[in-house]
C-alpha positions in Angstrom: 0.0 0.0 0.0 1.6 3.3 -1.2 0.8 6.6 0.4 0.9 9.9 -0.2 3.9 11.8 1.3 2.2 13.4 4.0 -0.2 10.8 4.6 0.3 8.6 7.9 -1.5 5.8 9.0 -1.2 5.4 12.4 -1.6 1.6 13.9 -5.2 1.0 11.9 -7.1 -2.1 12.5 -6.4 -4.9 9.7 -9.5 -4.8 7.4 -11.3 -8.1 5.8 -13.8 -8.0 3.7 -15.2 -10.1 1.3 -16.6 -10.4 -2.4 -18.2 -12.8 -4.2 -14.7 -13.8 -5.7 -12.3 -13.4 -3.2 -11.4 -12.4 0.8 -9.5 -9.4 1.0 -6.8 -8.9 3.9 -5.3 -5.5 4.6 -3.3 -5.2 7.6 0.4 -3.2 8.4 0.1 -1.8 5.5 0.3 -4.8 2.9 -3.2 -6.2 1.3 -3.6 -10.0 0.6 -6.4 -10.9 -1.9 -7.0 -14.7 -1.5 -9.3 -16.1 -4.7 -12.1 -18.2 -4.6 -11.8 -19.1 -8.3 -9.6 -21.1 -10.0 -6.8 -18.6 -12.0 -4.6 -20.6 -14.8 -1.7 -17.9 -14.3 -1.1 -15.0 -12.1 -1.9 -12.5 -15.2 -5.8 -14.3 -15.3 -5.6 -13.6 -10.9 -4.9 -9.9 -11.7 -7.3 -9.3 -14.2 -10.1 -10.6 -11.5 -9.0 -8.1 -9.1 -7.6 -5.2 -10.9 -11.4 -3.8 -11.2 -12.0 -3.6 -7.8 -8.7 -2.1 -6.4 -9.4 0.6 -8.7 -12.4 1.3 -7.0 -11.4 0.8 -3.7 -8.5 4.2 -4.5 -10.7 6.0 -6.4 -13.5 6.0 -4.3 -11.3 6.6 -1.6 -9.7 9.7 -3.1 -13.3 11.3 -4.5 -13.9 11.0 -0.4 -10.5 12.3 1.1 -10.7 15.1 -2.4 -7.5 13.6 -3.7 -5.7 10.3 -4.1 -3.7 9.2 -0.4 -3.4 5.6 -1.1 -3.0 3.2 -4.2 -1.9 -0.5 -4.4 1.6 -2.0 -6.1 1.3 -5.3 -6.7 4.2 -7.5 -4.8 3.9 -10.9 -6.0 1.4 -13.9 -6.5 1.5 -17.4 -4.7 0.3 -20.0 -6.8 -1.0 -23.2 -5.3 -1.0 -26.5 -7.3 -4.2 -28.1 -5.6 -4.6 -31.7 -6.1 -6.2 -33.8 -7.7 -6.0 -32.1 -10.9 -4.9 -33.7 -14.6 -1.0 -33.8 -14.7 0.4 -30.7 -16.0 -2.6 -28.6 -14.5 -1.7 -25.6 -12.3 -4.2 -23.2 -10.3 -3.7 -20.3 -8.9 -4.8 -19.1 -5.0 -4.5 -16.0 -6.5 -3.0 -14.2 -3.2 -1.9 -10.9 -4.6 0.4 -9.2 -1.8 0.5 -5.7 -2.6 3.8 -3.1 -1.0 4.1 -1.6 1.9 6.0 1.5 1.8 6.2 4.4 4.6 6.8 7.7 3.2 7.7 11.1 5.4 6.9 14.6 4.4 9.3 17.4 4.6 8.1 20.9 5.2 4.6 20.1 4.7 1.7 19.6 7.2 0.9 15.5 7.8 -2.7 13.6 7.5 -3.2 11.5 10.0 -5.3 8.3 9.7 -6.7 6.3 12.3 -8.3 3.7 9.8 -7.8 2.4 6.3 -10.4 3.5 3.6 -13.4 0.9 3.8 -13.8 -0.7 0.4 -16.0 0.6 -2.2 -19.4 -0.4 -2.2 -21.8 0.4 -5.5 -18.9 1.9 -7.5 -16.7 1.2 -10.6 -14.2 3.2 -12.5 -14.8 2.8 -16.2 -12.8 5.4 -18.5 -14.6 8.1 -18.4 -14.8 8.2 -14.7 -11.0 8.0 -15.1 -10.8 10.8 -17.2 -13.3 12.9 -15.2 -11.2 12.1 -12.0 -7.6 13.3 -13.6 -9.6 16.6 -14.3 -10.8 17.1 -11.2 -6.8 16.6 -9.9 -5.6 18.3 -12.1 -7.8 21.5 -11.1 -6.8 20.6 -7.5 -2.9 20.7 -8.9 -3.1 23.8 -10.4 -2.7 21.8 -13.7 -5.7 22.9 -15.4 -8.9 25.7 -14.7 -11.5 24.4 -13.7 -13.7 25.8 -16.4 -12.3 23.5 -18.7 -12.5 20.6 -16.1 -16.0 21.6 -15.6 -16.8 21.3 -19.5 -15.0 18.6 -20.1 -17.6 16.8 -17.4 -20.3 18.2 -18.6 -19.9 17.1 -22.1 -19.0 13.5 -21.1 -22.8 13.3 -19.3 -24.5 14.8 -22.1 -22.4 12.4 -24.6 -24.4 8.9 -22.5 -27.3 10.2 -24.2 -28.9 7.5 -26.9 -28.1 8.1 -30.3 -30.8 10.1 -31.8 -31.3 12.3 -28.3 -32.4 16.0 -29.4 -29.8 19.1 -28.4 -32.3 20.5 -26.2 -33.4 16.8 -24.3 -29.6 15.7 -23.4 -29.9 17.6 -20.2 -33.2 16.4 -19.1 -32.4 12.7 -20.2 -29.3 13.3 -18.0 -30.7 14.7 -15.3 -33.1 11.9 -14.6 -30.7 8.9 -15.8 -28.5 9.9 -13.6 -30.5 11.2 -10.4 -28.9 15.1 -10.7 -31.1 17.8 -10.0 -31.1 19.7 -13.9 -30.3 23.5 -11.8 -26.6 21.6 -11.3 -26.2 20.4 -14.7 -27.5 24.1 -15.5 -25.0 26.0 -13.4 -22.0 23.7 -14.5 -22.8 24.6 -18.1 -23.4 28.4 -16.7 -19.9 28.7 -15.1 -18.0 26.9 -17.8 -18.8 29.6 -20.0 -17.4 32.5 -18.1 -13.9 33.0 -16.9 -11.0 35.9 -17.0 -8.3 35.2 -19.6 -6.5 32.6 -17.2 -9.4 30.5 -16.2 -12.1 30.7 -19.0 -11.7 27.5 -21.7 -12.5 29.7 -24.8 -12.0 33.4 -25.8 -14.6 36.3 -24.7 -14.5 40.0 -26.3 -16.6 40.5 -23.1 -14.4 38.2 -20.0 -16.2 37.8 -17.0 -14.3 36.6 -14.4 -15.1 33.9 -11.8 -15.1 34.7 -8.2 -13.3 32.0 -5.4 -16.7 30.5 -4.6 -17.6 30.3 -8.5 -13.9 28.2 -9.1 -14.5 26.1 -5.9 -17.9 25.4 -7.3 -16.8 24.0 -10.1 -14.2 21.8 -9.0 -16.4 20.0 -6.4 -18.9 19.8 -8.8 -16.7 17.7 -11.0 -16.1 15.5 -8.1 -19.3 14.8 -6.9 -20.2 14.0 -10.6 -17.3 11.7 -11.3 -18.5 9.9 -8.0 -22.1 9.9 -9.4 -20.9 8.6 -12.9 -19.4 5.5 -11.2 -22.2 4.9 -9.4 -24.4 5.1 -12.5 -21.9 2.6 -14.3 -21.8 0.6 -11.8 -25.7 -0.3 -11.9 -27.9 1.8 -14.5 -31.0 0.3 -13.1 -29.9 1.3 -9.4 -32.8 4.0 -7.6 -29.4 6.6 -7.0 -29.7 9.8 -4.7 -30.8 12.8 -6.0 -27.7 15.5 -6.4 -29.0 18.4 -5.7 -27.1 22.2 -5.3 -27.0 21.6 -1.8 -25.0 19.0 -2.3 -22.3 21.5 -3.2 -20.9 24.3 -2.0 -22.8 28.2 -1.6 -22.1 30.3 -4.2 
């Protein structure tokens, strides 16, 4: 389990938890994923698991606002278990994942007092990974978050079925996805404003945001990456309505 420099966990109780697949062991700082199936290599014992550590960090980070943890993988142990045909190997699939303590320098430390439970209703498909660098990359300084903003706004009106009107990509939106339409309205709103150094296209006119305006925007990308996941992860699923005061005043 790598952490983020100034992240610190200090003595948290070893986790188990269990899915449908496999047993999942975190203690001291190392993770041991024992599988119930039968794997033919370590590659196929990766691949089973790889879906839901991703989860597990990203849904840690939309929580925390920005990534503390993420998983290295160590080594697998693969168990022979007889009787099988000669020749025939299986994997246990027990996936031990790094431990590695990091100290920061000149910077104030996070303290934890228990590891991030596992993820529960959530998966990270592309575009939640893409929605997720933006919003880190606005919390980085890397990009404004008018152009974050768009950038998620775009990616939920492009889930629309083929053949959706201009002006019914919002609404279908809105209710697929459980987010109060004034949010999707005020995201598109404050995308297209901005001062030279935070707007994503030219203005003759610039209007520039205020603090609470950029804040806005960047949480808003958050709580809609989260929401995206949570969509992908069951499209049928009766999801929380997001409403504006789900975000912050502005």
């Amino acid at each position: 389990m790598k952490v983020r420099e100034n992240v610190t966990f200090v003595d948290p109780p070893a986790l188990d938890h269990d899915e449908p697949r496999f047993h999942v062991h975190l203690a001291v700082g190392e993770l041991r994923i024992e599988l119930h199936d039968h794997h033919a290599d370590e590659q196929s014992a990766k691949l089973a698991v790889t879906p839901f550590l991703d989860a597990w960090e990203m849904d840690a980070a939309l929580a925390a606002h920005r990534r503390d943890f993420w998983f290295q993988f160590e080594r697998a142990e693969v168990i022979d278990r007889s009787p099988q045909p000669p020749g025939s190997i299986v994997a246990f699939g027990m996936a031990v994942i790094a431990r590695a303590t990091m100290s920061a320098h000149g910077t104030v430390t996070v303290q934890r007092a228990a590891y991030p439970a596992p993820p529960r209703g959530f998966v990270v498909t592309g575009a939640v990974r893409q929605l997720w660098d933006r919003y880190e990359a606005t919390i980085d300084d890397r990009e404004p978050p008018a152009s974050a903003g768009y950038y998620c706004y775009t990616t939920l009106l492009g889930l629309t079925p083929n053949g959706t009107g201009k002006s019914e990509k919002l609404p279908w939106v809105a209710r697929a996805l459980s987010i109060d339409e004034p949010v999707l309205a005020k995201l598109n709103t404050l995308t297209n404003k901005g001062g030279p150094t935070t707007a994503r296209k030219y203005s003759p006119r610039p209007e520039a945001h205020t603090g609470a305006e950029l804040n806005w925007l960047r949480m808003a990308v958050r709580v809609l990456t989260r929401r995206l996941g949570e969509w992908e992860h069951d499209r049928q699923a009766a999801l929380p309505m997001i409403t504006m005061s789900d975000l912050p005043p502005l």
